[in-house]
C-alpha angles and dihedrals in degrees: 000000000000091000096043089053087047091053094046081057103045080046093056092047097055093041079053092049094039082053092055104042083054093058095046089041092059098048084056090051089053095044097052089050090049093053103044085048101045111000084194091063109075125183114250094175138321117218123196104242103238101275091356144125083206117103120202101217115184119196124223080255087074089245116129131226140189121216136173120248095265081042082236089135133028130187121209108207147061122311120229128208121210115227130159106291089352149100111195115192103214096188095063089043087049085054100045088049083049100054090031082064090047092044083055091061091046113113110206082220091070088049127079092225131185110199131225106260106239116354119018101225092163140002125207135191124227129206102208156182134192083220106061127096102206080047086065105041091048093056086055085068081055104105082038092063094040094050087051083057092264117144109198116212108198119213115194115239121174113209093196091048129237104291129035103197120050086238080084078231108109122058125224120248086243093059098043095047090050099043082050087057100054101040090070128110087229109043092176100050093044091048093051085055105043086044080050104051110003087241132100127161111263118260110163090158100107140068100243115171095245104132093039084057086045084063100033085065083055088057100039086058092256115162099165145358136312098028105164120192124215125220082256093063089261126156123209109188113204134020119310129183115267091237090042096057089044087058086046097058095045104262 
């Protein structure tokens, strides 16, 4: 009886390590077949889809991809789930849990943010540039947003990027204007000035998160500015109207 315990055992463990070996070897599958069609797109992970001989593979780029088991084809888009008198796009749910468990790392010290006045009912984060017009229309919807009880965390996003020179020595007018921002004593008020003139005075002398929240955009989805996040994880790309995204989020 011993030996034949001990063998039901040996048995289970190979069954647990065959099963294994199968998944990795399928990731690699994928991956192989990922980097011979297109050497730019690399495998961050590929997930079975639950019952399904579906895989959700997501590059290092943040994008998400759907594959069949041999990676011989691969869909680009979002993923819907049939339920009864519903469509649920999974893909979009995937993305919200995603950026609920980033929001979750996020440290208001490292925001500019400008708080509801009176009781705080939502907060939303904001991707933003010094440099864009709808960022700056959008902040004049500011007070708007804090008197309906919404508090704005800003995030900085660079459209132009950190560096301007390849030489990685020279830094971008994006970057420089927000850093600037956000070295101040004061981040609000700077803000308000740099959104209203596209000028600040430079102050580069502080170590202000700029280029983390450059690739935590990458992360959140963002692929332009503004990109606001709702408490939900989700992610509104563009300007919207102060009493329109209140509406939006339910106030």
């Amino acid at each position: 009886m011993a030996i034949l315990r001990t063998l039901g055992v040996s048995a289970l463990v190979l069954l647990a390590n065959f099963a294994v070996a199968q998944e990795i070897s399928v990731e690699e599958t994928i991956a192989k077949s990922l980097r011979a069609a297109q050497p730019t797109l690399i495998l961050q992970s590929a997930t079975q889809v639950p019952g399904q001989d579906l895989y959700e593979v997501e590059l290092t780029s943040g994008d998400v991809l759907y594959s069949t088991a041999d990676g011989a084809y691969f869909v680009y888009g979002s993923l819907f789930k049939a339920n009864q008198g519903e469509l649920v796009n999974m893909t979009a749910k995937r993305n919200d849990e995603k950026r609920l468990a980033l929001m979750a790392q996020l440290n208001e010290k490292d925001m500019v943010v400008f708080k509801s006045k009176g009781d705080e009912k939502a907060v939303i984060n904001v991707f933003t540039d010094v440099d864009c017009g709808y960022c700056r229309k959008l902040h004049r919807e500011v007070p708007r947003l804090n008197e309906l009880g919404v508090t704005v965390r800003y995030l900085a996003y660079p459209r132009a990027g950190v560096y301007a020179d390849q030489g990685r020595t020279k830094f971008t007018g994006s970057y420089k204007k927000l850093k600037s921002v956000w070295c101040d004593e004061d981040r609000p008020a700077a803000m308000n000035k740099a959104k209203a003139t596209g000028f600040i005075k430079e102050n580069l002398g502080c170590d202000a998160p700029i280029e983390a929240q450059l690739a935590l955009g990458g992360e959140f989805g963002v692929r332009g500015t503004p990109a606001i996040i709702l408490q939900d994880g989700e992610l509104l790309p563009g300007y919207m109207p102060a009493d329109e995204l209140a509406k939006k989020i339910g106030l």
